[in-house]
N, CA, C and O atoms as CSV, one atom per row, in Angstrom:
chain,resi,resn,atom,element,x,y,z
A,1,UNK,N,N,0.814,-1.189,0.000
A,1,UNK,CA,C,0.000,0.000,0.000
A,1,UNK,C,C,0.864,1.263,0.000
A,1,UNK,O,O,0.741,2.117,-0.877
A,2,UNK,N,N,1.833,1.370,1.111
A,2,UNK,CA,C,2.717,2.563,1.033
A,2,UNK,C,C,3.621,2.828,-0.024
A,2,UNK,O,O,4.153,3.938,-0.019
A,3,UNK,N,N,3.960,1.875,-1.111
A,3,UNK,CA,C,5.057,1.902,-1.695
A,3,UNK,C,C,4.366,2.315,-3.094
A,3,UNK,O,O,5.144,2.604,-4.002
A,4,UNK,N,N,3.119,2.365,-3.331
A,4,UNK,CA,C,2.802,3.201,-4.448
A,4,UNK,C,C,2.707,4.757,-4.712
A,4,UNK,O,O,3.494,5.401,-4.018
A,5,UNK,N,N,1.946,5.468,-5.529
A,5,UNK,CA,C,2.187,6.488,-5.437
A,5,UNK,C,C,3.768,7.217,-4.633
A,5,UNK,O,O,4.562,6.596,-3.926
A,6,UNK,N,N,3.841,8.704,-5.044
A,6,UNK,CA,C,4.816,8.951,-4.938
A,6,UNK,C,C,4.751,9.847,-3.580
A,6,UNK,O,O,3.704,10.394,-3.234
A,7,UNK,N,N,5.817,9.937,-2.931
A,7,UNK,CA,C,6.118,10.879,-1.646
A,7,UNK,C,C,5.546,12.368,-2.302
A,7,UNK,O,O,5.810,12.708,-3.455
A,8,UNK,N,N,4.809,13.098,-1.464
A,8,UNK,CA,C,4.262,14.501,-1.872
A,8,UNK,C,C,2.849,13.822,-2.763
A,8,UNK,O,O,2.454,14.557,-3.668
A,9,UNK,N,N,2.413,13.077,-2.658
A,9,UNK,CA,C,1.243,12.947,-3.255
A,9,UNK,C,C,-0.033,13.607,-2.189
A,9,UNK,O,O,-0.131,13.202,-1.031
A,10,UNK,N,N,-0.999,14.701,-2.781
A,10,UNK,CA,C,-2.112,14.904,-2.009
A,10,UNK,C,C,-2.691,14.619,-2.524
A,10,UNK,O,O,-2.521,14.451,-3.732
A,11,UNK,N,N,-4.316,14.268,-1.539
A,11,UNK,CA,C,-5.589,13.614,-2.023
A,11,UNK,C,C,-6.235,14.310,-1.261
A,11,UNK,O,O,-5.654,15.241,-0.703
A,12,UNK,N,N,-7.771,14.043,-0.983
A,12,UNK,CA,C,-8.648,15.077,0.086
A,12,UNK,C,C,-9.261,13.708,0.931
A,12,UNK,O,O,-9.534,12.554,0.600
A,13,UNK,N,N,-9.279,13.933,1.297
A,13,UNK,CA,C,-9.983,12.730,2.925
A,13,UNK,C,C,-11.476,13.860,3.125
A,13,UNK,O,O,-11.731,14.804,2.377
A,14,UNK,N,N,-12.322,13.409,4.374
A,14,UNK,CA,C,-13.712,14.118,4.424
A,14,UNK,C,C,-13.675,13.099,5.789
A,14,UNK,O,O,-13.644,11.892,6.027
A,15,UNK,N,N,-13.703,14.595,6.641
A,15,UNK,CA,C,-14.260,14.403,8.010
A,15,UNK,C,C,-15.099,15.223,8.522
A,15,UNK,O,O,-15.013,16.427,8.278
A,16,UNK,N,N,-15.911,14.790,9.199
A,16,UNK,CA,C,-17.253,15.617,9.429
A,16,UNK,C,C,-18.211,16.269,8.093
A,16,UNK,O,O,-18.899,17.289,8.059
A,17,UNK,N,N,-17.993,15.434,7.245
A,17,UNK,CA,C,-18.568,16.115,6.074
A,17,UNK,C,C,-17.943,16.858,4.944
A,17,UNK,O,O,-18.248,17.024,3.763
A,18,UNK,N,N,-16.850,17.295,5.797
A,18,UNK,CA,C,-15.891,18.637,4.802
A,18,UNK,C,C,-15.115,17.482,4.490
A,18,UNK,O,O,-15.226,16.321,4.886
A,19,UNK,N,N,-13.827,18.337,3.237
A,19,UNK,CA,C,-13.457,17.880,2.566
A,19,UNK,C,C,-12.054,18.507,2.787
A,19,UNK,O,O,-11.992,19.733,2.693
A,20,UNK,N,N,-10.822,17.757,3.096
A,20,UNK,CA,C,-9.561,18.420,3.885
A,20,UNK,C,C,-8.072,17.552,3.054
A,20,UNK,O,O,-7.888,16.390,2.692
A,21,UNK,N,N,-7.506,18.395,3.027
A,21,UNK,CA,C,-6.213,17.946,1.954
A,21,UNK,C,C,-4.953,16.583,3.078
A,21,UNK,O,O,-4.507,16.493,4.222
A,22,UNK,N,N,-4.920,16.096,2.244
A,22,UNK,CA,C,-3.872,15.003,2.876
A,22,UNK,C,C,-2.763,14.970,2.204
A,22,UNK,O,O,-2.860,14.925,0.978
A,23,UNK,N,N,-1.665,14.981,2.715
A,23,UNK,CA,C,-0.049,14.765,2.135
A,23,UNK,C,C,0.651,13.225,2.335
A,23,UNK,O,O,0.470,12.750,3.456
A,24,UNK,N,N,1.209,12.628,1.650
A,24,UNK,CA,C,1.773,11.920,2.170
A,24,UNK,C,C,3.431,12.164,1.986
A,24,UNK,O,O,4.025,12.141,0.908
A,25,UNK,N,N,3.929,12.365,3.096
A,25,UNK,CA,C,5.550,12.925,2.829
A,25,UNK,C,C,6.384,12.224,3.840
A,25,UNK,O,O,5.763,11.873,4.843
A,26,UNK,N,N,7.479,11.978,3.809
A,26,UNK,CA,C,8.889,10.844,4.352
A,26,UNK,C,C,9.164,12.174,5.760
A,26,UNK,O,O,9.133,13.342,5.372
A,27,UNK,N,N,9.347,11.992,6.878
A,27,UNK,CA,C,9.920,12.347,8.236
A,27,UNK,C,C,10.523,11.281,8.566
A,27,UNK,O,O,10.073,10.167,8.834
A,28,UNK,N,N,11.888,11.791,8.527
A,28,UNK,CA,C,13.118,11.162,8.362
A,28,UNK,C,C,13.201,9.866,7.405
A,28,UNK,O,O,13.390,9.847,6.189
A,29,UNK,N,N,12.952,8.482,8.545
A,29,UNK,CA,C,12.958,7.205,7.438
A,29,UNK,C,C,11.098,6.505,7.269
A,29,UNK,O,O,10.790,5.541,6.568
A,30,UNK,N,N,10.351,7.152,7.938
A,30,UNK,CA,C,8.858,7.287,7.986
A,30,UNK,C,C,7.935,7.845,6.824
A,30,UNK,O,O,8.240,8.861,6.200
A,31,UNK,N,N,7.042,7.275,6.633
A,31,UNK,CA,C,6.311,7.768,5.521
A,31,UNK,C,C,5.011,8.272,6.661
A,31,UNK,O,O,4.530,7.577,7.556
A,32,UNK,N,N,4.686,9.535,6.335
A,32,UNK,CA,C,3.972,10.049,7.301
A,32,UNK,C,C,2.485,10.632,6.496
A,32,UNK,O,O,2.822,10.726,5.316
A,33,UNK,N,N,1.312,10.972,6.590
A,33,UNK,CA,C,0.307,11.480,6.225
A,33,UNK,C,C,0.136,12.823,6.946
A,33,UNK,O,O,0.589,12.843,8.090
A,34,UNK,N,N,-0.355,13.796,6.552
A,34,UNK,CA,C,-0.329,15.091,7.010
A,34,UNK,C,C,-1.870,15.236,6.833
A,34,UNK,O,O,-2.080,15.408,5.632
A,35,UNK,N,N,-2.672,15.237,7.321
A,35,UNK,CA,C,-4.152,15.946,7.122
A,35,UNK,C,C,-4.077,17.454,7.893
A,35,UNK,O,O,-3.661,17.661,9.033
A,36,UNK,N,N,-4.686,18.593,6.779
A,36,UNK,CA,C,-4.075,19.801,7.452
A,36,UNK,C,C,-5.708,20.168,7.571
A,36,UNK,O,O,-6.526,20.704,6.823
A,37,UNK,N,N,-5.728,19.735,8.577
A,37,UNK,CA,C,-7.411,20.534,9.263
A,37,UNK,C,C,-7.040,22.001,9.771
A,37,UNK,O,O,-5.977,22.502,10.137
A,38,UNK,N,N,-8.347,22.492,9.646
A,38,UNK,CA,C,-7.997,24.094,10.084
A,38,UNK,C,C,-7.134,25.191,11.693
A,38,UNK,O,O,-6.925,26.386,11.897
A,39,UNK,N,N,-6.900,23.945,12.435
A,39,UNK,CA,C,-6.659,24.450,13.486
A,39,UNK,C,C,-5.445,23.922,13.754
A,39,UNK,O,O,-4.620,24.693,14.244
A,40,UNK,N,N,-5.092,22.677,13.534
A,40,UNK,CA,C,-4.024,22.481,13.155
A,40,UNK,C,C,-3.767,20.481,12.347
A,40,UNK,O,O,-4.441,19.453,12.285
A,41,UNK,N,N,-2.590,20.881,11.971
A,41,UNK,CA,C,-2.490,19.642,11.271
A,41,UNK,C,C,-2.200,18.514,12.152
A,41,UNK,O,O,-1.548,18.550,13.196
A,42,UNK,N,N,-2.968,17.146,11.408
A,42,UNK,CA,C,-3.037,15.623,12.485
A,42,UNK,C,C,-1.616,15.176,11.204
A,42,UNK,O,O,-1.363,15.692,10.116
A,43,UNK,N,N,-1.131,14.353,11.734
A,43,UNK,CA,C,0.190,13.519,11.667
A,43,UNK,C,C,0.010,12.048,11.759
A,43,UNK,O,O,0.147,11.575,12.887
A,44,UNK,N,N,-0.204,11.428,11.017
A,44,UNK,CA,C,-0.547,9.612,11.100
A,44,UNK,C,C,0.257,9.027,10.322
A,44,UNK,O,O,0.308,9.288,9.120
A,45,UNK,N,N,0.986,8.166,10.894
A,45,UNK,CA,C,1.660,6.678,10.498
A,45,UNK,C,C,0.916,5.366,10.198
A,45,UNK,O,O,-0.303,5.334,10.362
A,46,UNK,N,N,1.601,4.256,9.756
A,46,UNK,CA,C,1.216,3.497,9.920
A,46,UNK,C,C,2.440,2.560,10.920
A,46,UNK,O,O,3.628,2.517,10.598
A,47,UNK,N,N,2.001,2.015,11.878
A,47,UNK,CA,C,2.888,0.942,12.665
A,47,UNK,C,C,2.479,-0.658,12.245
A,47,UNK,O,O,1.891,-1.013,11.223
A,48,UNK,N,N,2.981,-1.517,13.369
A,48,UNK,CA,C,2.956,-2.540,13.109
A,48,UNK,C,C,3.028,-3.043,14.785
A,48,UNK,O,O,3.801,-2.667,15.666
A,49,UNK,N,N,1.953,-3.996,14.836
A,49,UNK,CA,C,1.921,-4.432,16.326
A,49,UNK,C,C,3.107,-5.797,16.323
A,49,UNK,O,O,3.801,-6.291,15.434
A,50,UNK,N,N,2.910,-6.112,17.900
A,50,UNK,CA,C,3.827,-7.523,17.584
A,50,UNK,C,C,3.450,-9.060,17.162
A,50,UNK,O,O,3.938,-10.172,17.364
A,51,UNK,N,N,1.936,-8.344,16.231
A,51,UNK,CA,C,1.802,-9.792,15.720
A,51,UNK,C,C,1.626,-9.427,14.414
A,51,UNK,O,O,0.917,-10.009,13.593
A,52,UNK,N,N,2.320,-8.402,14.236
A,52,UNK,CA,C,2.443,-8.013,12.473
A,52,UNK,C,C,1.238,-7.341,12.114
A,52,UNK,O,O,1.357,-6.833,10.999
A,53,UNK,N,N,0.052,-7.134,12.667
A,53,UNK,CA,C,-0.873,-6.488,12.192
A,53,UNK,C,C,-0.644,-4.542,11.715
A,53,UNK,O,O,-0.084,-3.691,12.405
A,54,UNK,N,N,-1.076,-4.420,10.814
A,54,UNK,CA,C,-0.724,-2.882,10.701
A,54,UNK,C,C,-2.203,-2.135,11.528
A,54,UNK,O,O,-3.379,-2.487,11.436
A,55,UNK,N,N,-1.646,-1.104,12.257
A,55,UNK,CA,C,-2.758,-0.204,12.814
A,55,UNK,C,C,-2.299,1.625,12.784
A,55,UNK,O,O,-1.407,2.309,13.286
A,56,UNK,N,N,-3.066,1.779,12.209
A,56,UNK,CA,C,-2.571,3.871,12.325
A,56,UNK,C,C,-2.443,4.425,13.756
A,56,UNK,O,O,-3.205,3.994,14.621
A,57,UNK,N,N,-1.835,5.040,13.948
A,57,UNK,CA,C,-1.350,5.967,14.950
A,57,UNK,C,C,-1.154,7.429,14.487
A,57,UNK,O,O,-0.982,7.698,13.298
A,58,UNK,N,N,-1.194,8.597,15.703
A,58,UNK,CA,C,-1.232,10.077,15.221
A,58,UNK,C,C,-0.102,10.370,16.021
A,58,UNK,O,O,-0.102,9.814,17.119
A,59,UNK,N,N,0.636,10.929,15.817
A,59,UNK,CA,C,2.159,11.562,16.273
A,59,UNK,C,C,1.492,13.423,16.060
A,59,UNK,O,O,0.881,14.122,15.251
A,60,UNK,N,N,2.235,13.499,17.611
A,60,UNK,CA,C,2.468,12.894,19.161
A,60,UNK,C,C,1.000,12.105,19.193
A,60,UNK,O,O,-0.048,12.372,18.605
A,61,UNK,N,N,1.290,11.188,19.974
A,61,UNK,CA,C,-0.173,10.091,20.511
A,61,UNK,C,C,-1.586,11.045,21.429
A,61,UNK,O,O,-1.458,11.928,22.277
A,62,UNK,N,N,-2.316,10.702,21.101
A,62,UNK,CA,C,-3.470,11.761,21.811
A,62,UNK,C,C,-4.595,10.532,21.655
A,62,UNK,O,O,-4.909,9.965,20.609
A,63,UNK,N,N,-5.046,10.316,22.838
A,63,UNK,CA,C,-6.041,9.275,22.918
A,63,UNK,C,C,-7.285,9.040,22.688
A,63,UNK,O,O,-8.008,8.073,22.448
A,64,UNK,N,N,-7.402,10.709,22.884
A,64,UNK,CA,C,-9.070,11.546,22.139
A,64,UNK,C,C,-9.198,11.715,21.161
A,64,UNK,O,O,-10.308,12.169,20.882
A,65,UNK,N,N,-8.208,11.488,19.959
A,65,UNK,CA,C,-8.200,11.464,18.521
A,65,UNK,C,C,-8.424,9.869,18.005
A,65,UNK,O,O,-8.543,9.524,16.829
A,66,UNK,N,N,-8.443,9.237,18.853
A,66,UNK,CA,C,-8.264,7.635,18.322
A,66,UNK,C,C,-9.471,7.595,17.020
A,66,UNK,O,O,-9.306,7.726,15.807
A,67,UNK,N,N,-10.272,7.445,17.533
A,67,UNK,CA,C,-11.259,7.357,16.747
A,67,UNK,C,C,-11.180,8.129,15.334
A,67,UNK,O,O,-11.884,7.761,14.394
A,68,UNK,N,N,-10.409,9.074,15.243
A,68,UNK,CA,C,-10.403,10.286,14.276
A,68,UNK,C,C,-9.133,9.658,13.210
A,68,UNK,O,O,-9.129,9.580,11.982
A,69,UNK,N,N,-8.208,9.303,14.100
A,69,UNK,CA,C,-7.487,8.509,13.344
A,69,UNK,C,C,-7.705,7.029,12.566
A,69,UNK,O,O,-7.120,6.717,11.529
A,70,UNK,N,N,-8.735,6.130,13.335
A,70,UNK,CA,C,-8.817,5.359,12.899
A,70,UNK,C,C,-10.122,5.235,11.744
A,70,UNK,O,O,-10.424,4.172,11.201
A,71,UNK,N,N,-10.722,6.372,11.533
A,71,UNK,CA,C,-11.678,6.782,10.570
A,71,UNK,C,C,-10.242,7.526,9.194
A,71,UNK,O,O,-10.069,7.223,8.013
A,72,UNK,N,N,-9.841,8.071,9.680
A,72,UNK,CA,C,-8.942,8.763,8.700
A,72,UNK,C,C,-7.739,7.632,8.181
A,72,UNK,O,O,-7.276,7.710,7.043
A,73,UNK,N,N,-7.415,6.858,8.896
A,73,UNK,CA,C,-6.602,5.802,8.703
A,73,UNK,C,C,-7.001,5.131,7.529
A,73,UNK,O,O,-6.247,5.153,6.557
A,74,UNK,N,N,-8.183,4.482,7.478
A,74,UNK,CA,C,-9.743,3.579,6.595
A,74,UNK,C,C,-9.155,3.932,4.797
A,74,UNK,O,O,-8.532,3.288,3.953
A,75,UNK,N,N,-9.979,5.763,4.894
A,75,UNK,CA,C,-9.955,6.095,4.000
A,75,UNK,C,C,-8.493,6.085,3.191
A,75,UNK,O,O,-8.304,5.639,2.060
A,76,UNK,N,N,-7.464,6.729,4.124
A,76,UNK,CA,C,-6.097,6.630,3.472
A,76,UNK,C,C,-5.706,4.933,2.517
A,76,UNK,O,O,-5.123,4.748,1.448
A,77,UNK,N,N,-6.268,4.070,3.388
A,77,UNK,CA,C,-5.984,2.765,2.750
A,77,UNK,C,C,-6.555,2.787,1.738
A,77,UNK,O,O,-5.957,2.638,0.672
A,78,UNK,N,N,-8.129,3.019,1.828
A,78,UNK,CA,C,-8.960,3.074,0.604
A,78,UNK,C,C,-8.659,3.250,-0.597
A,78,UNK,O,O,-8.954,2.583,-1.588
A,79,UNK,N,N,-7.677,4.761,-0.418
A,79,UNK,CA,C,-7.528,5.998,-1.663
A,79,UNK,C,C,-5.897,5.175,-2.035
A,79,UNK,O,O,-5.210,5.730,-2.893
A,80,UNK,N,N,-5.486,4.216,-1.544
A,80,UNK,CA,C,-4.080,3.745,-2.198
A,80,UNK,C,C,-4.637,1.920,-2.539
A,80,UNK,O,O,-3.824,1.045,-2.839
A,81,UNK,N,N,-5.916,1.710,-2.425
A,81,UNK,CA,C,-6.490,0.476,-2.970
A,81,UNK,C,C,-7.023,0.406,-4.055
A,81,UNK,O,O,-7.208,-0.648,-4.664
A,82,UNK,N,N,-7.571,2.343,-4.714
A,82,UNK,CA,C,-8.144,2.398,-5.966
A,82,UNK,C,C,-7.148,2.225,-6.758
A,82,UNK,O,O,-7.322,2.220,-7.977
């Protein structure tokens, strides 16, 4: 999934209805997603647990975003499955 498209590729994701720009760009050896919502921008990875499963995470970690991430996570897969 990560290894297509190119680093600096944007797409638009839709949360809460609106419609909000996504980056995907390299921090340091990380391929990182940038969703730049209006107040400020969310930061999501993808990790890997220790049974190999992949799950998104938001850098720095915030526990009240989970949900936000894991809705925004979905779509990111989605938009690199078309």
């Amino acid at each position: 999934m990560m290894d297509s498209p190119a680093i600096n590729d944007v797409f638009e994701i839709t949360w809460n209805e609106k419609q909000y720009p996504c980056k995907k760009m390299l921090l340091g050896d990380s391929i990182v997603f940038v969703v730049e919502f209006t107040q400020r921008p969310l930061y999501l990875s993808r990790s890997v647990d220790v049974n190999g499963e992949g799950f998104w995470v938001d850098m720095p970690p915030d526990t009240k975003l989970r949900h936000v991430v894991l809705a925004l996570g979905k779509q990111i897969d989605q938009h690199y499955k078309q």
